[in-house]
C-alpha positions as CSV (number, residue, x, y, z in Angstrom):
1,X,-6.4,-24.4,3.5
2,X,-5.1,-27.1,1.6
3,X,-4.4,-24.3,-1.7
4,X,-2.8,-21.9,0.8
5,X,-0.5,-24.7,1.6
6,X,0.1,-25.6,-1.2
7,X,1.2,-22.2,-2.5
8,X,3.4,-21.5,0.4
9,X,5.4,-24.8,-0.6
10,X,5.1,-23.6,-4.3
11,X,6.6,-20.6,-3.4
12,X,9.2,-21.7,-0.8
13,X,10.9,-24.3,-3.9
14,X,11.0,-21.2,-5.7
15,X,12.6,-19.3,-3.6
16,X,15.1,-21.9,-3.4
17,X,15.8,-22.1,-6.6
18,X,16.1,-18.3,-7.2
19,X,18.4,-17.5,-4.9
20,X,21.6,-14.5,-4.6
21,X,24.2,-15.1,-6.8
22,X,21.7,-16.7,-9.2
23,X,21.7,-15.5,-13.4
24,X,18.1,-15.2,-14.6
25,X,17.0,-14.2,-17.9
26,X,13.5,-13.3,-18.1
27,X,12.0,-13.6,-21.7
28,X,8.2,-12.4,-22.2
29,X,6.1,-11.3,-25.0
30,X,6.2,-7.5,-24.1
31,X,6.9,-5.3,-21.1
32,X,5.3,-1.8,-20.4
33,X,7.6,1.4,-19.8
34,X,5.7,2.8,-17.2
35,X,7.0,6.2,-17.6
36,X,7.1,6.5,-21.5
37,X,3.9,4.2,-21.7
38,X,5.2,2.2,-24.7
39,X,4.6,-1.5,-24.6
40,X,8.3,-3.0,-25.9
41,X,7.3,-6.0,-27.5
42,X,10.3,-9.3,-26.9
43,X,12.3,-7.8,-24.2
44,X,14.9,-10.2,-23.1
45,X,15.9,-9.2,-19.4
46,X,19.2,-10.0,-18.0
47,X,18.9,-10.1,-14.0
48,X,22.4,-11.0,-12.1
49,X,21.5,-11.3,-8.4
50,X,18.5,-8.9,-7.1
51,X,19.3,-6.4,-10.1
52,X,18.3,-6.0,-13.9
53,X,21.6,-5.7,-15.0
54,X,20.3,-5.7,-18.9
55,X,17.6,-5.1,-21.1
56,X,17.7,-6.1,-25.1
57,X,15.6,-7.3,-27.7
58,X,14.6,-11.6,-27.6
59,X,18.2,-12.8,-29.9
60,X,20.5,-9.7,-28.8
61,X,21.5,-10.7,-25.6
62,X,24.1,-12.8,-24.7
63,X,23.2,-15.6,-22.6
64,X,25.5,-16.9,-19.4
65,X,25.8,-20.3,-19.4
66,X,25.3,-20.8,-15.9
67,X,22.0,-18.6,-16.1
68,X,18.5,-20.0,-15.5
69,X,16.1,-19.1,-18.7
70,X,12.6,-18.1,-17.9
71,X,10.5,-18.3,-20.6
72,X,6.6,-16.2,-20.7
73,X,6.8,-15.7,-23.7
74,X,2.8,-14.8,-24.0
75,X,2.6,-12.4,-21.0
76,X,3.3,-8.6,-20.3
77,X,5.5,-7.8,-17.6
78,X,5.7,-4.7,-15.6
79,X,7.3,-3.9,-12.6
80,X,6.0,-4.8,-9.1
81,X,3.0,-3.5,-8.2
82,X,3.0,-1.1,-4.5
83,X,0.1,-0.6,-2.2
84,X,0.4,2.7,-0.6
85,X,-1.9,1.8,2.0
86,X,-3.0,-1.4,3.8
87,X,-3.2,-2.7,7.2
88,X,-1.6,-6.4,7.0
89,X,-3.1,-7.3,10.9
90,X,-6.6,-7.6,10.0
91,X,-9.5,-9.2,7.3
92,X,-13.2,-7.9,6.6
93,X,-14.2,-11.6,7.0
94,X,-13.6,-11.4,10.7
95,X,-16.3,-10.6,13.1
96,X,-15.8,-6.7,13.6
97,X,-16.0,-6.0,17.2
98,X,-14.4,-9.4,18.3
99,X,-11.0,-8.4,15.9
100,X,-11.2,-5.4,18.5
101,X,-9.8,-8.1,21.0
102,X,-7.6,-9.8,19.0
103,X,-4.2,-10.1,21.2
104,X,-1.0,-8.9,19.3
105,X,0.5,-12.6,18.7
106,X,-2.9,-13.2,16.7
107,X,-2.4,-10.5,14.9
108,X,1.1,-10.8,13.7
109,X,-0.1,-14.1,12.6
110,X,-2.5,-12.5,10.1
111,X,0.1,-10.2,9.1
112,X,2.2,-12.8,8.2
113,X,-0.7,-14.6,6.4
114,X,-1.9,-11.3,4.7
115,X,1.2,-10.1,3.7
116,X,2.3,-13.8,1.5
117,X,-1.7,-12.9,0.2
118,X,-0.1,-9.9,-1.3
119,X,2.8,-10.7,-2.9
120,X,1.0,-13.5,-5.0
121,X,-1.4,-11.0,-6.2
122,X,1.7,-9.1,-7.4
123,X,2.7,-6.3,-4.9
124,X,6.1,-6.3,-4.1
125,X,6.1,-3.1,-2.1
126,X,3.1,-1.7,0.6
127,X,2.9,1.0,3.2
128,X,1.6,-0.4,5.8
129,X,-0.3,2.5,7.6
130,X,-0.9,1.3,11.3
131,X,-0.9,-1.6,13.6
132,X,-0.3,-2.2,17.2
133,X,2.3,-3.9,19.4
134,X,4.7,-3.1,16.0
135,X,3.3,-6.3,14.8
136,X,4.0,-5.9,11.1
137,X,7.3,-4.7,12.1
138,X,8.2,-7.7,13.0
139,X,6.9,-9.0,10.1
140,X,8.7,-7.0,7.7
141,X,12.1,-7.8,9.8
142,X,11.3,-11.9,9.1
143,X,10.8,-11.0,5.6
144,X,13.7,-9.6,5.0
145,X,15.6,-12.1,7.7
146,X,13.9,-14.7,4.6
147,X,12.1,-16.3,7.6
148,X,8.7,-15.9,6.1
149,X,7.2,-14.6,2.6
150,X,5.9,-11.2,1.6
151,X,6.5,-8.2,0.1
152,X,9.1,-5.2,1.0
153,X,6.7,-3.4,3.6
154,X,6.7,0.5,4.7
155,X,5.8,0.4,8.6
156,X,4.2,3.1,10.3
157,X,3.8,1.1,13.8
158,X,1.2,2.7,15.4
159,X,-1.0,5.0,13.8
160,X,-1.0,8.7,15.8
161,X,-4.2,9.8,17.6
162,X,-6.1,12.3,19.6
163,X,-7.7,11.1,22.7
164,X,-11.0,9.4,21.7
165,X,-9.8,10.2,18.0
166,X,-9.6,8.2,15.4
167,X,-7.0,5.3,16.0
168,X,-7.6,5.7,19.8
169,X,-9.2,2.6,21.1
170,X,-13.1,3.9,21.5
171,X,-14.4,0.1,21.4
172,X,-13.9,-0.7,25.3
173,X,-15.7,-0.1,28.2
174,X,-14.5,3.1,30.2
175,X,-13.8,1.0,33.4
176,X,-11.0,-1.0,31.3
177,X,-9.0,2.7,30.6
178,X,-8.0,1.2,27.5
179,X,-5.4,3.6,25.3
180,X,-4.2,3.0,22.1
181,X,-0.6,2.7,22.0
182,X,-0.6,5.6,19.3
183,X,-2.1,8.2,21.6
184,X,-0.5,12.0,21.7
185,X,-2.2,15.4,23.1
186,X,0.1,18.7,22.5
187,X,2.7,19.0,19.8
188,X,6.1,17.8,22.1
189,X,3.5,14.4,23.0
190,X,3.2,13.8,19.2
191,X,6.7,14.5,19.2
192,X,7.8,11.6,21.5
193,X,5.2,9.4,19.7
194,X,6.8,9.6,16.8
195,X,10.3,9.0,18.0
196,X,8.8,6.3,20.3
197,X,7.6,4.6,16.7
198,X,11.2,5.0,15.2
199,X,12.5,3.8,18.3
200,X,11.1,0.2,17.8
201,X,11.5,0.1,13.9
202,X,9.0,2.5,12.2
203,X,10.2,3.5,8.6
204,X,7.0,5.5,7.6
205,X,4.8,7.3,10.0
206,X,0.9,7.7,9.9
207,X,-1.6,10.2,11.8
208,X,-4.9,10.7,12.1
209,X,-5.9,14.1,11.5
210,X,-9.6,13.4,11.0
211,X,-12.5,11.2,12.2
212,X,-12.4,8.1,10.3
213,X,-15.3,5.3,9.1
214,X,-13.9,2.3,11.6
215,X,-14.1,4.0,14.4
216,X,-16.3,5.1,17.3
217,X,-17.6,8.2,18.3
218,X,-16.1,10.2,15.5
219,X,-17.1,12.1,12.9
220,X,-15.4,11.8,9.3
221,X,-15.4,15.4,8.5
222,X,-14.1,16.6,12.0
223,X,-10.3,17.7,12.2
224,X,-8.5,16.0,15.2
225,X,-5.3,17.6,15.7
226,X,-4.7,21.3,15.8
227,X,-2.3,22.4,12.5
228,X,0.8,22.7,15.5
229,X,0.6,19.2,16.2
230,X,0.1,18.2,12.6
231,X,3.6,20.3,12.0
232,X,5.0,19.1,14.8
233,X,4.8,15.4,13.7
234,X,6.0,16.2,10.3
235,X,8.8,18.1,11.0
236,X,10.1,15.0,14.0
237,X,9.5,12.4,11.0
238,X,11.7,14.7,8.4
239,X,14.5,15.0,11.1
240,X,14.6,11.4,11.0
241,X,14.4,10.9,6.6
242,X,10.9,9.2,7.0
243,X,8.0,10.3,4.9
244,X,4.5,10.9,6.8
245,X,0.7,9.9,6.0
246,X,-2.2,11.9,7.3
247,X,-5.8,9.8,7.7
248,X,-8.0,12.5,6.4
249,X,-11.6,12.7,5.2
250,X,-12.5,16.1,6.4
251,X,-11.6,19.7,4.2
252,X,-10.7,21.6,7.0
253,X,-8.1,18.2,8.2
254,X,-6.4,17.4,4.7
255,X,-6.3,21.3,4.6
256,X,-4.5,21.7,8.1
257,X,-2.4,18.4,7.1
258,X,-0.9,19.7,3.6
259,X,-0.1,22.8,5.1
260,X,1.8,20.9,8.1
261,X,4.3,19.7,5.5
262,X,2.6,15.9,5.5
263,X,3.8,13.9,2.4
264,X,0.3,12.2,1.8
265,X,-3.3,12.3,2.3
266,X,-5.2,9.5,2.9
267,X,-8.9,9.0,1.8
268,X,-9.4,12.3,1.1
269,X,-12.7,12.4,0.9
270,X,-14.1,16.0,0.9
271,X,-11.8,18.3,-1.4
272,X,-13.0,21.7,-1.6
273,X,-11.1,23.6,-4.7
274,X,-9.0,25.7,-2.1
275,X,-7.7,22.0,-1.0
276,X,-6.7,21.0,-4.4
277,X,-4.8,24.3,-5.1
278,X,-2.7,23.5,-1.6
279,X,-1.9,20.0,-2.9
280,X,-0.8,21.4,-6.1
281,X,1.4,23.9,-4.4
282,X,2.7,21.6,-2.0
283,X,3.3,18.9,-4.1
284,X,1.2,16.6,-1.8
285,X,0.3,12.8,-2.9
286,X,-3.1,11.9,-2.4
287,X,-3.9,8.1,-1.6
288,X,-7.8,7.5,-2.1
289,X,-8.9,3.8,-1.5
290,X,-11.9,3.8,-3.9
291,X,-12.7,0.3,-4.5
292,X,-13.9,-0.8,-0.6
293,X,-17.6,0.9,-0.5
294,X,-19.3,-2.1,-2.5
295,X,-17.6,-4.3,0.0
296,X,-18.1,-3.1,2.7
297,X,-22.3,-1.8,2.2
298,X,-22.5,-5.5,1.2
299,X,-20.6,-7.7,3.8
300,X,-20.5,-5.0,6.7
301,X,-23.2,-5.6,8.4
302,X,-23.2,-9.5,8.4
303,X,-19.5,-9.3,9.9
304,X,-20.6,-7.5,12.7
305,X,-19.6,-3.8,11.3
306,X,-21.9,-1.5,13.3
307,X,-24.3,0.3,12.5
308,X,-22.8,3.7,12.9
309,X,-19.5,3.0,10.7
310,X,-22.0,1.2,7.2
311,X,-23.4,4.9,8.1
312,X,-20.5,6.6,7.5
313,X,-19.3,4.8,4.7
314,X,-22.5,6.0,2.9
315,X,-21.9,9.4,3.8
316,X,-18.0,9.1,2.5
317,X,-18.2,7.1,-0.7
318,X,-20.0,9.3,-3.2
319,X,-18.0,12.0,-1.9
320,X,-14.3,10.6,-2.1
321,X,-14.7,9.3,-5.9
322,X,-15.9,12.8,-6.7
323,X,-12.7,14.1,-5.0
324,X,-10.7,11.6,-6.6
325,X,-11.9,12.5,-10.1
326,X,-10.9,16.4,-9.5
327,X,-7.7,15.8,-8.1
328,X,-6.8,13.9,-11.7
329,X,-8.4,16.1,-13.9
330,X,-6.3,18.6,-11.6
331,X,-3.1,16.8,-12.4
332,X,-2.3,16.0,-8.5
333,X,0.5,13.6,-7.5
334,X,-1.5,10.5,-6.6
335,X,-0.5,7.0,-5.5
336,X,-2.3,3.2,-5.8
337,X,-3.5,3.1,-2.0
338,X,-6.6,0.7,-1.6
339,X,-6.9,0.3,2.3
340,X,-6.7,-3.4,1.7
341,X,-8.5,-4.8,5.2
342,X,-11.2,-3.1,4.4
343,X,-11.4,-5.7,1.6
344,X,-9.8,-8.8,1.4
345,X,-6.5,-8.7,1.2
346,X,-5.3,-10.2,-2.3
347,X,-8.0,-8.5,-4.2
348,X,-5.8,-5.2,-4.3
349,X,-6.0,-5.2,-7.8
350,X,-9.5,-5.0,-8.1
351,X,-9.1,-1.3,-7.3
352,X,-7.7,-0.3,-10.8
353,X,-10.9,-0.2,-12.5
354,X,-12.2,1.5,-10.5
355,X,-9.6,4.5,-10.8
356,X,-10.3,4.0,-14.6
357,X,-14.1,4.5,-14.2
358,X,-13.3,7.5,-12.3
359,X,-11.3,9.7,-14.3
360,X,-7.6,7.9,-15.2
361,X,-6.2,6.4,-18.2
362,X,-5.0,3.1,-17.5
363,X,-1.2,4.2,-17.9
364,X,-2.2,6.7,-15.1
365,X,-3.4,3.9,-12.8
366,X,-0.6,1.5,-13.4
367,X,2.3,5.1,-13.1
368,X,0.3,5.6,-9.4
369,X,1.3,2.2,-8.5
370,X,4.9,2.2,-9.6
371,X,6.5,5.4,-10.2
372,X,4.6,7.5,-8.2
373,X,4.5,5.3,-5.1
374,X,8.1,4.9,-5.7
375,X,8.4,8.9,-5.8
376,X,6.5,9.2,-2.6
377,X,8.5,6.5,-0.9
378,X,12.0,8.4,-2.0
379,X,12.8,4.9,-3.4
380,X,15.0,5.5,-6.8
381,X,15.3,1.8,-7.2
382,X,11.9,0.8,-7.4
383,X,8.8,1.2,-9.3
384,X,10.5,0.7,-12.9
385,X,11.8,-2.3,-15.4
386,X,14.8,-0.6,-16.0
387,X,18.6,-1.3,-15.8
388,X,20.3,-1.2,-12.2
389,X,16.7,-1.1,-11.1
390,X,15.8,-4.1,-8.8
391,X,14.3,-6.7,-10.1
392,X,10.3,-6.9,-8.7
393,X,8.5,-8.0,-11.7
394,X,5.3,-9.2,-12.5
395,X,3.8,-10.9,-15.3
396,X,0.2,-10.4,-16.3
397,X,-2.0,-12.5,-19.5
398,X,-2.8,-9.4,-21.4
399,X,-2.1,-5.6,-22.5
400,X,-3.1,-3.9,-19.4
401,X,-2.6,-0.8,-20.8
402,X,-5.9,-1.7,-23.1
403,X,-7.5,-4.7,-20.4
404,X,-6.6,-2.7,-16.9
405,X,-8.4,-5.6,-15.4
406,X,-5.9,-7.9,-16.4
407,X,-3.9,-6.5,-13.1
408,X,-6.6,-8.5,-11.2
409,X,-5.0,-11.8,-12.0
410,X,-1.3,-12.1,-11.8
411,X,0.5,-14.8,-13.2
412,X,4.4,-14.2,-12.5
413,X,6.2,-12.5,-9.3
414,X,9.6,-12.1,-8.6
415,X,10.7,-9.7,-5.6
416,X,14.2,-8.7,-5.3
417,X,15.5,-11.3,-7.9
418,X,13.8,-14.3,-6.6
419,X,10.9,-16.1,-8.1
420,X,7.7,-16.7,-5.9
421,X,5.1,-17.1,-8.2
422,X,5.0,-18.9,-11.7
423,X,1.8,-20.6,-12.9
């Protein structure tokens, strides 16, 4: 407790002291092009505001006098890391069936915890895929009101759902006629749903078009919706210029899903070759949170995870890293989503070994988590150290194009221009 507050109150002079209409130049040892690959050895950054106005070699830049000189000049910088997909209201350390009960003020209260978590560990941008009573809505809207700390977040509100689907809640007793606020039957219901999420702030929509692990009564490889509803929901949230996410472990779902026009699959755990040609045609990103097994096999159970979901995580591990090492070879779009909940929040990083061990180069791990997030999210001023780009940096101790795991331990943040982090 007494770190956390102590970090917060770090981060809050920062903030302070980085503020709009601030000149910063940023001087570090190297920074990686994330498109190119090339590690540019003593960039000198000029950043006016929220904006990289200027990139030149340490010497060749002319200094303002009025600007504030940030030396690191024995780290690597790249730009802000993005999480594709997390759910900020929730932790694995709490018990699993009592979180089920957890009223919507306690769970904003996480959010905001979970989401300051996440920008220290370097992610300036996530896509947060799910959460009731628009919780993390209003936690994105106090970040960017600069009432509380975290990064820019993707909101889906609540996550789209079958009856007794996947995202519905299947934890209550049937006397208590308890309904997830997500819940949509027929294409013009998942219609309204998704309107009803834009209504109250969504900018990114999620559905479920499979069974899931974490929930009850379903079964992982089962497709929920019909292929109409799927459509139907994709087509609402391209009226409105919002991308859409489709929760899918099942073939025959992320099958139904890609051809429904969804943006990206999520998990995407059984990939026959039929479902990799679609994706290919399509041009669909696949998010596939590989680093959460170990976790959760070892720590489930002593949280309170039942029985029936460690069960199903057995039966989707093996499966979805097999799927995730085809889809590279096969040269898919794929983003950095880790399902951070799942896990501890914080330890997002952790995941980028792991999409080393199975099957990228670590240039292809760190382009999923920059440009490619920022391609999915239709955000041209993200996801790059580049000029007129805005300026979410992070600093790291080492090369991560030859240490990958160096991404685990982030030294330096800024979001947006400001500071928050600087050890």
């Amino acid at each position: 407790m007494t770190n956390h507050l102590l970090t917060s109150l770090t981060a809050l002079l920062l903030t302070s002291s980085y503020a709009y209409g601030q000149t910063t130049v940023l001087n570090a040892q190297a920074y990686i092009d994330v498109e190119s690959g090339q590690r540019v050895t003593k960039p000198s950054l000029l950043i006016k505001d929220n904006r990289i106005i200027k990139i030149a070699k340490q010497g060749e830049l002319k200094v303002p006098k009025d600007a504030t000189v940030i030396n690191l000049n024995n780290k690597t910088l790249l730009p802000g890391l993005m999480d594709m997909h997390v759910h900020l209201t929730s932790d694995p350390s709490d018990n699993f069936l009592a979180a089920q009960n957890f009223s919507i003020p306690r769970k904003t209260v996480k959010a905001v915890k979970n989401a300051h978590t996440t920008l220290m560990a370097g992610f300036t941008t996530v896509r947060n895929l799910g959460a009731p009573g628009y919780s993390v809505i209003a936690t994105r809207d106090a970040i960017n009101a600069g009432e509380v700390i975290g990064p820019r977040i993707y909101s889906a509100g609540y996550s789209i759902s079958i009856t007794g689907g996947h995202c519905d809640d299947n934890f209550s007793a049937p006397e208590k006629k308890s309904v997830s606020g997500g819940v949509a039957d027929g294409p013009w219901a998942v219609r309204a749903k998704v309107r009803e999420n834009i209504k109250y702030g969504a900018n990114t929509i999620k559905i479920c078009a499979t069974g899931g692990v974490f929930s009850k009564g379903t079964k992982v490889g089962i497709q929920q919706f019909s292929e109409q509803e799927l459509q139907a929901a994709a087509e609402e949230a391209h009226l409105r210029g919002l991308i859409i996410a489709a929760h899918a472990h099942g073939t025959n779902g992320i099958k139904a899903a890609i051809r429904a026009g969804i943006d990206s699959i999520e998990h995407c755990s059984f990939m026959d070759d039929e479902a990799i040609e679609l994706a290919k045609k399509h041009g669909t990103y696949l998010s596939c949170d590989i680093y959460n097994t170990e976790y959760t096999l070892a720590f489930g159970e002593a949280n309170g995870v039942p029985e029936e979901n460690i069960n199903k995580e057995k039966q989707v591990s093996k499966a979805q890293r097999e799927s995730f090492r085809r889809a590279v070879k096969a040269g898919l779009n794929m983003v950095f989503g880790s399902d951070a909940a799942i896990y501890p929040h914080g330890d997002n990083g952790k995941q980028f070994s792991r999409m080393v061990q199975f099957g990228m180069t670590p240039l292809q791990a760190i382009q999923a988590a920059t440009i490619h997030s920022a391609a999915l999210l239709k955000n041209q001023e993200i996801g790059k150290i580049s000029e007129g780009y805005l300026a979410d940096i992070i600093a790291v101790n080492d090369d991560p194009l030859s240490k990958i795991e160096t991404l685990e331990n982030v030294s330096f943040v800024m979001k947006d221009g400001k500071v928050y982090k600087q050890d």
